[in-house]
C-alpha positions as CSV (number, residue, x, y, z in Angstrom):
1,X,-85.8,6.7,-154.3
2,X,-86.3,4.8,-157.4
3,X,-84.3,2.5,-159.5
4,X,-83.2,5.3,-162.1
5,X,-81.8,7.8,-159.3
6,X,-77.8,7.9,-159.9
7,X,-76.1,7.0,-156.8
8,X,-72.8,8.3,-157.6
9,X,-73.7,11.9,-157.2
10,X,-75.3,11.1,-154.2
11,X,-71.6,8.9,-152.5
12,X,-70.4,12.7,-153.9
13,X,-72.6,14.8,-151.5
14,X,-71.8,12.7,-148.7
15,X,-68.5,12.8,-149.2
16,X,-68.1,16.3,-148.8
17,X,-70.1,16.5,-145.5
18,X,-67.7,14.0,-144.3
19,X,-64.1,14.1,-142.6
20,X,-61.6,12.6,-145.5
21,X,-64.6,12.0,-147.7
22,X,-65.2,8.8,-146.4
23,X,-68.1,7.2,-148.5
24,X,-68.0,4.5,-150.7
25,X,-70.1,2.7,-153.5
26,X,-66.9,-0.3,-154.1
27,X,-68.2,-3.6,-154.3
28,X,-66.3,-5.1,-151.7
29,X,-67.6,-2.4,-149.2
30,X,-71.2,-3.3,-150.4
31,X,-70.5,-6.9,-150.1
32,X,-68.9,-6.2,-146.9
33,X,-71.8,-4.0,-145.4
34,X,-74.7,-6.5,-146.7
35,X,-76.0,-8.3,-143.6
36,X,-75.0,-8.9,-140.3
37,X,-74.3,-12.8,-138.8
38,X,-78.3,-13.9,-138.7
39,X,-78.1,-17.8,-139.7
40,X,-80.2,-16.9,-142.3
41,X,-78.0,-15.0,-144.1
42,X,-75.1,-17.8,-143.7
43,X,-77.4,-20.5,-145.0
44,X,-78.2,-18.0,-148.3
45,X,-74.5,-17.4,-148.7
46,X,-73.6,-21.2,-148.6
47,X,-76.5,-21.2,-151.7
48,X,-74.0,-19.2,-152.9
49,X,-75.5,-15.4,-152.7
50,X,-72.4,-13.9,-150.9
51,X,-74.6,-10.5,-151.0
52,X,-78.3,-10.9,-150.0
53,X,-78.8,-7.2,-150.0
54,X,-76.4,-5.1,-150.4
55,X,-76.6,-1.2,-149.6
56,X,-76.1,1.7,-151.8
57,X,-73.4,3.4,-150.1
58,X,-71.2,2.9,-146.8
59,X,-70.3,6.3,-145.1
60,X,-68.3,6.8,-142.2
61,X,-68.6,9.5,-140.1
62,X,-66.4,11.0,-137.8
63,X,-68.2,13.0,-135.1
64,X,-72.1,13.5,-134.1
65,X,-72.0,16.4,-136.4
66,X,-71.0,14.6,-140.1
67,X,-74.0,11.8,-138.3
68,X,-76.5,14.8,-138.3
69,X,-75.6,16.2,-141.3
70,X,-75.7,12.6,-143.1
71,X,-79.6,12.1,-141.6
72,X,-80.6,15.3,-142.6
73,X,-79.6,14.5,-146.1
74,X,-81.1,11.6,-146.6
75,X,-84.3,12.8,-144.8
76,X,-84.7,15.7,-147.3
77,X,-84.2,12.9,-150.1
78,X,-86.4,9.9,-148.5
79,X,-83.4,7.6,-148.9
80,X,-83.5,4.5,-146.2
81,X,-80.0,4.8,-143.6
82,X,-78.7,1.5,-141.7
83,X,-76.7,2.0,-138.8
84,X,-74.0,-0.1,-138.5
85,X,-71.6,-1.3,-135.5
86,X,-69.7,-4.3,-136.1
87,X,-72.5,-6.4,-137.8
88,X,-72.4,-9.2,-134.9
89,X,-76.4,-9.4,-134.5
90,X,-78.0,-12.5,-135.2
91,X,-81.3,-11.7,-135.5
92,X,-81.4,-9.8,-139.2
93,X,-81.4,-6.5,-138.1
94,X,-78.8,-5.8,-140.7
95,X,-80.6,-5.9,-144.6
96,X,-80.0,-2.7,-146.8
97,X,-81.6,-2.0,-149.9
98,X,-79.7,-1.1,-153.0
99,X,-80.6,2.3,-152.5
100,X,-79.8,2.3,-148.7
101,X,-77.0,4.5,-147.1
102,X,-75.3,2.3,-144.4
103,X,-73.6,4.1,-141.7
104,X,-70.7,2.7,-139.7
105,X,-70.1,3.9,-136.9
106,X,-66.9,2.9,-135.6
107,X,-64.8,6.0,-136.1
108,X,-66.5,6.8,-132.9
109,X,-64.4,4.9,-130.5
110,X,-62.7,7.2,-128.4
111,X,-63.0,6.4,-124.2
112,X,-63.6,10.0,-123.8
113,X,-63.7,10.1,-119.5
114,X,-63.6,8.5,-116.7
115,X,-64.8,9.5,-113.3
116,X,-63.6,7.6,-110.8
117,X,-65.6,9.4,-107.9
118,X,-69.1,9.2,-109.7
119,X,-68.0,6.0,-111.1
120,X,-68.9,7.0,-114.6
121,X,-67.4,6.7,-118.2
122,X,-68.4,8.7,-121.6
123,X,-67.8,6.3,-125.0
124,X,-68.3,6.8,-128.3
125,X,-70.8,4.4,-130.1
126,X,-69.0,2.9,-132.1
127,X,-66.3,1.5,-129.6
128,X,-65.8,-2.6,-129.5
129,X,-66.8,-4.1,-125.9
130,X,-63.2,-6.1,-125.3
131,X,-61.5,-2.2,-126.2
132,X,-63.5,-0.4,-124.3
133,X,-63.2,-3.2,-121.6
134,X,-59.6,-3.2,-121.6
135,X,-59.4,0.7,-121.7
136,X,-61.4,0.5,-118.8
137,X,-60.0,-2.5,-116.6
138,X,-56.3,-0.2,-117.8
139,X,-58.0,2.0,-115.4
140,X,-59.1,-0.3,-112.4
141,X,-62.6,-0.5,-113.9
142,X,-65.5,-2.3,-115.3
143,X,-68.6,-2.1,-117.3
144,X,-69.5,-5.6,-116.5
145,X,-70.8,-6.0,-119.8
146,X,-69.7,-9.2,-121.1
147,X,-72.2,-10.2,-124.5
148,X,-70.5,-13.7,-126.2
149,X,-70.0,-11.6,-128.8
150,X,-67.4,-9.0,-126.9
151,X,-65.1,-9.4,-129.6
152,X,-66.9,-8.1,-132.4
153,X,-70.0,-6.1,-131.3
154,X,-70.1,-2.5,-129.9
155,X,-71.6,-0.5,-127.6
156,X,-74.0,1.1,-130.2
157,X,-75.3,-2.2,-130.9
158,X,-75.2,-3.1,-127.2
159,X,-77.7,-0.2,-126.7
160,X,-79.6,-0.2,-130.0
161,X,-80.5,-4.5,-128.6
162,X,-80.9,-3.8,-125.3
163,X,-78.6,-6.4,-124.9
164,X,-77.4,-8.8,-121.5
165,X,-73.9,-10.0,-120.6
166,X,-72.9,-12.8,-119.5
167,X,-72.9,-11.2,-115.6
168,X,-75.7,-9.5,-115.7
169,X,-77.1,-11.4,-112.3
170,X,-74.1,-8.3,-110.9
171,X,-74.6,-6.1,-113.0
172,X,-77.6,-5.3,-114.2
173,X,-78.0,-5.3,-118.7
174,X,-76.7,-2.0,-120.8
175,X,-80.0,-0.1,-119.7
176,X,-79.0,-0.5,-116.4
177,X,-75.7,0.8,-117.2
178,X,-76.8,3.4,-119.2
179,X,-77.0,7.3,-117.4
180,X,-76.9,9.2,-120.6
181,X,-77.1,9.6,-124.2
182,X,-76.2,11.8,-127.2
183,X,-78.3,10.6,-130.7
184,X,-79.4,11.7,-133.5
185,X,-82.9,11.3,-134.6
186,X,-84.4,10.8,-138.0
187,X,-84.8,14.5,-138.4
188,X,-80.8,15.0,-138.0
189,X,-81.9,16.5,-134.5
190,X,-78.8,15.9,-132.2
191,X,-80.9,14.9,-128.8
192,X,-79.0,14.3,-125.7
193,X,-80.8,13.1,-122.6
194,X,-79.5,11.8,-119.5
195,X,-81.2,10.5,-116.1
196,X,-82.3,13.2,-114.2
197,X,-82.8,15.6,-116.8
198,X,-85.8,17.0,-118.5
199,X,-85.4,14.3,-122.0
200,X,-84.5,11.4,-119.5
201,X,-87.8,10.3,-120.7
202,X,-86.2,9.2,-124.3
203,X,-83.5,6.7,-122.8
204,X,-86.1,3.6,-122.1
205,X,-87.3,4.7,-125.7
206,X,-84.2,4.4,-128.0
207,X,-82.3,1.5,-126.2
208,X,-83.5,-1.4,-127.8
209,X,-84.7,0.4,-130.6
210,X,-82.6,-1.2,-133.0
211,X,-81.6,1.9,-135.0
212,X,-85.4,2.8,-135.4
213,X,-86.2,5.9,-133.5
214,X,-82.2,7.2,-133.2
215,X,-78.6,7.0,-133.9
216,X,-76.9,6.6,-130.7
217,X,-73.3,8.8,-131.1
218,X,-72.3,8.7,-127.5
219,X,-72.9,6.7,-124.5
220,X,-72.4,8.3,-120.8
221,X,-72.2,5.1,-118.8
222,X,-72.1,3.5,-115.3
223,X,-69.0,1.4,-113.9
224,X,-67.8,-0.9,-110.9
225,X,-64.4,-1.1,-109.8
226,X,-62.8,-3.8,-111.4
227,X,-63.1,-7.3,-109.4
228,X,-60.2,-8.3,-107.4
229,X,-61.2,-12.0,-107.5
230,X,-63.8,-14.4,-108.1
231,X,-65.6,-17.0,-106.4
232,X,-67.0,-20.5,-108.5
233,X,-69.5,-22.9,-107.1
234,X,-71.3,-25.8,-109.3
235,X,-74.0,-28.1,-108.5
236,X,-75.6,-31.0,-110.1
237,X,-79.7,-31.8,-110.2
238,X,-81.5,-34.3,-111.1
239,X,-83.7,-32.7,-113.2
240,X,-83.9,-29.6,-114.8
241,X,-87.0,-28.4,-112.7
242,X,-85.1,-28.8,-110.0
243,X,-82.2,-26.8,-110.6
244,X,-84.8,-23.7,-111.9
245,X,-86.3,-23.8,-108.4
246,X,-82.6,-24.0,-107.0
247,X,-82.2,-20.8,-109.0
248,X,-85.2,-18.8,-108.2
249,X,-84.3,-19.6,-104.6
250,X,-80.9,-18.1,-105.0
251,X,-81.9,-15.1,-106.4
252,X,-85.4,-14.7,-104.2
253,X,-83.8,-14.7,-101.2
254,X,-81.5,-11.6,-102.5
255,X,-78.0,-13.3,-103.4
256,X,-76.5,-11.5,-106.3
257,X,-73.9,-14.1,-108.0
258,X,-72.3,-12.1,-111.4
259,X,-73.7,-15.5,-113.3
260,X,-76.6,-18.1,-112.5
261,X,-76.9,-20.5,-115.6
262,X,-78.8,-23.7,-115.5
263,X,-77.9,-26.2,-118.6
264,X,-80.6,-29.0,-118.7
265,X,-79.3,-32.5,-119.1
266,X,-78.5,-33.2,-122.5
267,X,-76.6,-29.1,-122.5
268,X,-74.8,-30.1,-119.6
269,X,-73.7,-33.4,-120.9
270,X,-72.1,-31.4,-123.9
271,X,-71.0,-28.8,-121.8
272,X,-69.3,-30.9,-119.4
273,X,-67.3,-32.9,-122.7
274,X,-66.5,-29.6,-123.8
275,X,-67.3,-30.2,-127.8
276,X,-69.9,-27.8,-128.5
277,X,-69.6,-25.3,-125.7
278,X,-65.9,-25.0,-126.9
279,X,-63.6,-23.9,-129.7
280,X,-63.9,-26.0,-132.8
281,X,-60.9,-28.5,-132.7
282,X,-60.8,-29.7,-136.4
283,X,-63.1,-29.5,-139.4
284,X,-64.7,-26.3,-140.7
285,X,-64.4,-23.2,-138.7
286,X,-60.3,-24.6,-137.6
287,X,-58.7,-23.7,-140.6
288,X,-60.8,-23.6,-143.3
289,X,-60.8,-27.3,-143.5
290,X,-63.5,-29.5,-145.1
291,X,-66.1,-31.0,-142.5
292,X,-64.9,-34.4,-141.1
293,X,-66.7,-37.7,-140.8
294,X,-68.1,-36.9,-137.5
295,X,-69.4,-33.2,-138.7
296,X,-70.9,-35.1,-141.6
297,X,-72.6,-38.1,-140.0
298,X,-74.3,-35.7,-137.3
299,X,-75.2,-33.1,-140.1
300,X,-77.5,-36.1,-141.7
301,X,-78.8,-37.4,-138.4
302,X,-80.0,-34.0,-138.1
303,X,-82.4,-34.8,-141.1
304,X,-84.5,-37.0,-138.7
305,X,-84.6,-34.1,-135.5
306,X,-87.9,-36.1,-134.0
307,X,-86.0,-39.1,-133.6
308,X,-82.9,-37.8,-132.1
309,X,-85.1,-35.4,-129.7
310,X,-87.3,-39.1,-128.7
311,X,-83.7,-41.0,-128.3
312,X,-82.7,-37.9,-125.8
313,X,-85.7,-38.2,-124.4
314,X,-85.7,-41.4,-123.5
315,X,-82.2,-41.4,-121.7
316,X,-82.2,-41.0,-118.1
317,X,-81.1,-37.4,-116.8
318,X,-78.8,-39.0,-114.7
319,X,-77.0,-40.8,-117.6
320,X,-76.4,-37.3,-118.8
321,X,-75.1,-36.5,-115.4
322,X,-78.3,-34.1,-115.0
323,X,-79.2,-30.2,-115.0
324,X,-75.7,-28.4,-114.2
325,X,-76.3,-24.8,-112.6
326,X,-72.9,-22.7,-112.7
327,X,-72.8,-20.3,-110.0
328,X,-69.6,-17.1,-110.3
329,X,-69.4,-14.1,-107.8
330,X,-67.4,-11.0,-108.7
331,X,-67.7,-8.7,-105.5
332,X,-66.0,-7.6,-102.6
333,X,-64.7,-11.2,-101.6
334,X,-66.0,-11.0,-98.0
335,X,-69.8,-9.9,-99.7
336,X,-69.2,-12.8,-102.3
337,X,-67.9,-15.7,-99.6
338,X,-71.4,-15.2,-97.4
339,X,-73.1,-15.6,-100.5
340,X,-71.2,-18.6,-101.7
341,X,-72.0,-19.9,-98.6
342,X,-75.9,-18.8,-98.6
343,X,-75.9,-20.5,-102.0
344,X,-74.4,-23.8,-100.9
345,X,-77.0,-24.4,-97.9
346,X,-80.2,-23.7,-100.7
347,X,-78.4,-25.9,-103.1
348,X,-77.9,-28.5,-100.9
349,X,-81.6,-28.1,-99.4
350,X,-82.7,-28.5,-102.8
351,X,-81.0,-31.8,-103.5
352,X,-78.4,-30.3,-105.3
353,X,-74.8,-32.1,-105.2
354,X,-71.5,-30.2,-105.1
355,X,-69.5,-30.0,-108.1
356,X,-66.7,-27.7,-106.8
357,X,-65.3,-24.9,-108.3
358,X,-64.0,-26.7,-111.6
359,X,-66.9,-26.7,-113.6
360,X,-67.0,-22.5,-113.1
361,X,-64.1,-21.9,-114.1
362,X,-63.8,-24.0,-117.3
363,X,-66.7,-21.9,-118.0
364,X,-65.3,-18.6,-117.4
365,X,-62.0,-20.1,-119.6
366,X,-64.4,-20.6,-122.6
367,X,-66.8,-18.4,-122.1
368,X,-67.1,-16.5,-125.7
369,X,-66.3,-20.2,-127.3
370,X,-70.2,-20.2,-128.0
371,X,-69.5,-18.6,-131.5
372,X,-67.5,-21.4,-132.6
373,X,-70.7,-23.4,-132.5
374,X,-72.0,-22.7,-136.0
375,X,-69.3,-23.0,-138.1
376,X,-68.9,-26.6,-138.5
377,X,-72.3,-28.0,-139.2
378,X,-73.4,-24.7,-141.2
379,X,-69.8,-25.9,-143.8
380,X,-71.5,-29.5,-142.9
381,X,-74.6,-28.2,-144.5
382,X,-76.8,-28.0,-141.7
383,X,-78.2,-25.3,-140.1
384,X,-77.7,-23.9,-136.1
385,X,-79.2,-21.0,-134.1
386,X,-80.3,-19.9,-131.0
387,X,-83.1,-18.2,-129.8
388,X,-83.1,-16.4,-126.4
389,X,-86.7,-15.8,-124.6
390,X,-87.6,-14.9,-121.1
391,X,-90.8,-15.2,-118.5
392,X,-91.3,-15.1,-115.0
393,X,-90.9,-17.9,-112.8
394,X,-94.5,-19.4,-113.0
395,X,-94.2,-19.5,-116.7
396,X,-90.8,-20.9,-116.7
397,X,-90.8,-24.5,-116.7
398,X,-94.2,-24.6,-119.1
399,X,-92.5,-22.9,-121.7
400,X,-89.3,-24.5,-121.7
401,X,-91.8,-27.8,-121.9
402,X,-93.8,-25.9,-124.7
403,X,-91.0,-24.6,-127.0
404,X,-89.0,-28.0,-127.0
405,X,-92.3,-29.3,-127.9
406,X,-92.8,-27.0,-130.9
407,X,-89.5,-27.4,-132.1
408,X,-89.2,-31.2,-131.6
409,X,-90.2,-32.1,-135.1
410,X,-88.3,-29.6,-136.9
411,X,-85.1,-29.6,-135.8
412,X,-83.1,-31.0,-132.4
413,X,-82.5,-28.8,-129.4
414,X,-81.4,-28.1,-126.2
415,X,-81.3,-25.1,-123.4
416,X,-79.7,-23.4,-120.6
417,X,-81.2,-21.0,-117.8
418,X,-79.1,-17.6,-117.8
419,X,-80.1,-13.8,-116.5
420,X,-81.8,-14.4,-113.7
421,X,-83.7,-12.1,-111.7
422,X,-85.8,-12.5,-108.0
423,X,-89.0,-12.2,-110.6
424,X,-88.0,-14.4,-113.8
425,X,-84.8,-15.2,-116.1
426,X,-84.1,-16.1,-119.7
427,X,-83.8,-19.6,-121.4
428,X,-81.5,-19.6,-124.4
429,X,-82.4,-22.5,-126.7
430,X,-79.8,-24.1,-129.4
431,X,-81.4,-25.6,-132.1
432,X,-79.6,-27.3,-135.3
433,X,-81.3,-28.8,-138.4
434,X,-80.6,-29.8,-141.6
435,X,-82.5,-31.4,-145.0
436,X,-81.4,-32.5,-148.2
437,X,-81.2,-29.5,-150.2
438,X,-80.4,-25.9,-149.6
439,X,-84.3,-24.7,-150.3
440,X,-85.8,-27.4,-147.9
441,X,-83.3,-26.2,-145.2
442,X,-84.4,-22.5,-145.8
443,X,-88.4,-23.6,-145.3
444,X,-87.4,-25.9,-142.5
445,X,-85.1,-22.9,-140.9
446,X,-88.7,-20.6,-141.1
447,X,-90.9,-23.4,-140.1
448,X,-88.8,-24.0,-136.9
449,X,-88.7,-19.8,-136.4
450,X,-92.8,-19.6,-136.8
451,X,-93.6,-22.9,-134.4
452,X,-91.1,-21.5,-131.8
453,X,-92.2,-18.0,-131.8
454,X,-96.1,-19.2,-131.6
455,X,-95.0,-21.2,-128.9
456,X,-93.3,-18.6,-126.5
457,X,-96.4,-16.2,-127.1
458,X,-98.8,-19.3,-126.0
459,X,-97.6,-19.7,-122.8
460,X,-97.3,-16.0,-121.6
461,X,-93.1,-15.0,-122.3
462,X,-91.7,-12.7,-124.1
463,X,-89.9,-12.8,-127.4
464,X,-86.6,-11.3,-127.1
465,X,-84.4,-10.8,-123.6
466,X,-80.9,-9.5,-125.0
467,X,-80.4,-10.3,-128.9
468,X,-82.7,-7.5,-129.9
469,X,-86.0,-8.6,-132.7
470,X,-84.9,-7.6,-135.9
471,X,-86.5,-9.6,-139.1
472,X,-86.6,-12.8,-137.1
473,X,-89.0,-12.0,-134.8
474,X,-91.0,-8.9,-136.0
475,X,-93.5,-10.6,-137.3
476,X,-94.8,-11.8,-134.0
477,X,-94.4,-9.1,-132.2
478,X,-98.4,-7.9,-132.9
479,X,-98.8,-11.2,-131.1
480,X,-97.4,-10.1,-128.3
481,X,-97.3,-6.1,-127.9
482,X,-100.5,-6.2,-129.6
483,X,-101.7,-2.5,-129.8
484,X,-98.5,-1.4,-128.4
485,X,-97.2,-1.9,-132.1
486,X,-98.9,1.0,-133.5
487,X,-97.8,3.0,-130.2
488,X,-94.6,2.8,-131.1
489,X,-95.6,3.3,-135.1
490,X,-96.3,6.8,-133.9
491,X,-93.4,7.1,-132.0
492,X,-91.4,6.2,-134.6
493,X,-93.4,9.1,-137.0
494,X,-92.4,11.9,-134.8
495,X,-88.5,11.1,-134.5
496,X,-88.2,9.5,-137.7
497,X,-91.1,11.2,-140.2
498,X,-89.6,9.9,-143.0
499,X,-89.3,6.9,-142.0
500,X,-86.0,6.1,-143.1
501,X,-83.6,4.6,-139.8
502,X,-83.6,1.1,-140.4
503,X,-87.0,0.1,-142.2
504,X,-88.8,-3.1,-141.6
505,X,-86.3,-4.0,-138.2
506,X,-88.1,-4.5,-134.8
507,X,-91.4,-3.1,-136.5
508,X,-93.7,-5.5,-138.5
509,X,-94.3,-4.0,-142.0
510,X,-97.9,-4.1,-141.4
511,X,-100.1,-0.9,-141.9
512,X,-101.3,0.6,-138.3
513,X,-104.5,-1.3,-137.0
């Protein structure tokens, strides 16, 4: 679709296929629909490009049916369609073109069943997790599920980034959750598979596809019975290494708390005073307010990340008060009180000391606080992401060394241990950087990206556990699927021939090998 084809006649069409005509070519809509929350995109609005890409038109469907009908329209036309949720992803997977269709999904919210025998659920897409978590705990259940980003992501998105919450360690991430499907491919072929049954082979396929291969419509989904209460334990290690051994142990020797996350020393330090971990208390992000001296000081100490990153280093871990592991059990409370009390005897084998139960719970109080992070120094003029990775235990501990390493010169960072599992778990690292000037920050922002990637590929992990790949990783990805790329190239070909669901996301635009 070329830069002469009318796109008015074309927001017509769609209208019409669509319950109360709902498709729009308004500004604000574009504006509204042209990115998602990648850092990048918040550093290039700041520059003062409020729009980086905006789409052609915003649709939004109804029912499966008007999503079919919209595919098939734009397949016969070649025109590129971006499936929308809440636009919470932080990893680009969110950049329309101006002759794009982006499709938002979010009429497609109802809570459709629950069975409280099979313990299952049917939910539309489009649904936000804290609804569907409230319709659900309304009802004495769970899903478990609980992303940072509850507030503002949905289960579309949960599926499309094969994405983690918070207490996976209980209950598994969304595949896990995940017993059946109803999508639409890039053909405008409504598919609907489920475990058991003969297209059960497509659900590994589209979840954490990222929009790709299908539009998810309708999720048929596994639950828990709603926790009666909760147990908290917290230890202290000297080192981090320590506490990652403490952890393996714990979940090696089959304990199953909700949430295992290790902070190493300088994370626990700010964890334990509560500033970054928690809500912003003044200065941008509280308000609207201007940054204040103390945003604006560490914004230009950020300028020289090698030196802050030696100056950590050479503090003492116990000055810091050393590696924090947070430990939180939501099961039967008999089950959960052996394990507590498994978990205390390997702690305390491992040289761990015993925090109590305060540290847990000020975590579960601020848990989704960690998107209050960026505001400040991003209004400050710095820069602030994260980047979550995983590996298996024998790799763990190398590239935690390695990636620090890589990013050391770039920009300053720290880490915590989450999503552990008897084989491996995930380290999410926090990094924040800033420069002079807003096109020195952009090519410091990639640098940092390229060394960190390069870095988790070097010593064995892989590049993505629960934020999905989108633009920011997918041009490593050859480096480390390597001829799985064009596996999935062809994949891609038969559901989408066209090629029009989400271009240049999760898939390196790079011809096949």
């Amino acid at each position: 679709m070329g830069k002469f084809v009318k796109i008015e006649p074309i927001r017509r069409d769609l209208a019409a296929i669509i319950s109360g005509g709902r498709a729009s070519t308004a500004l604000v809509d574009k504006i509204a629909y042209a990115r998602d929350l990648w850092p990048r995109h918040h550093m290039l609005v700041r520059g003062g490009e409020p729009a980086p890409s905006p789409p052609g038109i915003v649709v939004w469907p109804g029912d499966t049916r008007e999503v079919a009908e919209i595919v098939r329209y734009a397949s016969e036309r070649g025109l590129p369609l971006v499936p929308y949720g809440a636009g919470s992803g932080v990893c680009g997977g969110i950049l329309p073109t101006p002759t794009s269709i982006v499709v938002d999904l979010k009429r497609l919210r109802a809570l459709r069943s629950v069975d409280a025998e099979r313990l299952e659920a049917v939910a539309g897409a489009g649904i936000i997790g804290q609804h569907l978590e409230d319709y659900l705990g309304d009802r004495g259940f769970t899903l478990g599920h609980f992303p940072s980003s509850i507030y503002c992501s949905t289960l579309g998105g949960w599926i499309a980034g094969r994405s983690a919450g918070q207490c996976s360690g209980r209950y598994g991430k969304i595949e896990d959750m995940v017993l059946g499907l109803e999508m639409v491919d890039g053909r405008g072929e409504i598919l609907r598979a489920s475990q058991g049954g003969p297209d059960e082979a497509l659900l590994p396929l589209v979840i954490g596809s990222e929009g790709t291969l299908a539009i998810v419509t309708e999720a048929r989904l596994r639950v828990a019975p709603a926790p009666r209460e909760r147990r908290f334990a917290a230890y202290e290690f000297p080192e981090t290494i320590e506490g990652l051994e403490a952890l393996r142990h714990l979940y090696q020797a089959g304990l199953r708390p909700a949430v295992g996350r290790l902070y190493d020393p300088f994370d626990s330090y700010m964890a334990r005073r509560g500033k970054v971990k928690g809500e912003p208390k003044g200065g941008a992000g509280a308000g609207g307010q201007a940054p204040g001296l103390g945003t604006r000081l560490l914004v230009r100490a950020l300028r020289r990340p090698s030196a802050l990153n030696e100056l950590v280093e050479l503090v003492p871990s116990k000055l810091f008060g050393g590696a924090m592991l947070i430990l939180v059990w939501e099961s039967e409370p008999s089950l959960a009180e052996a394990e507590l009390l498994e978990a205390k005897r390997i702690c305390a084998q491992l040289g761990g000391r015993d925090l109590g139960e305060g540290p847990g719970r000020r975590w579960l109080a601020h848990r989704h606080s960690v998107s209050y992070r960026q505001s400040p120094i991003l209004a400050g003029g710095g820069f602030l992401d994260t980047m979550e990775v995983a590996a298996t235990w024998s790799r763990m501990f190398p590239m935690y060394l390695a990636v620090r390493a890589a990013l050391a010169p770039h920009v300053f960072v720290m880490a915590h241990f989450s999503h552990a599992y008897p084989d491996g778990a995930s380290i999410y690292f926090t990094f924040a950087g800033s420069r002079s000037s807003e096109e020195e920050s952009l090519a410091a922002y990639d640098r940092t990206w390229k060394a960190a990637l390069q870095a988790v590929t070097d010593a064995g992990g892989t590049l993505s556990h629960h934020h999905g790949v989108g633009r920011s990783k997918a041009a490593a990805m050859r480096r480390e699927q390597g001829a799985a790329i064009d596996v999935v190239r062809e994949l891609k070909h038969v559901l989408d021939p066209q090629g029009i669901l989400n271009p240049g996301t999760l898939i390196p635009l790079e011809p096949a090998s």
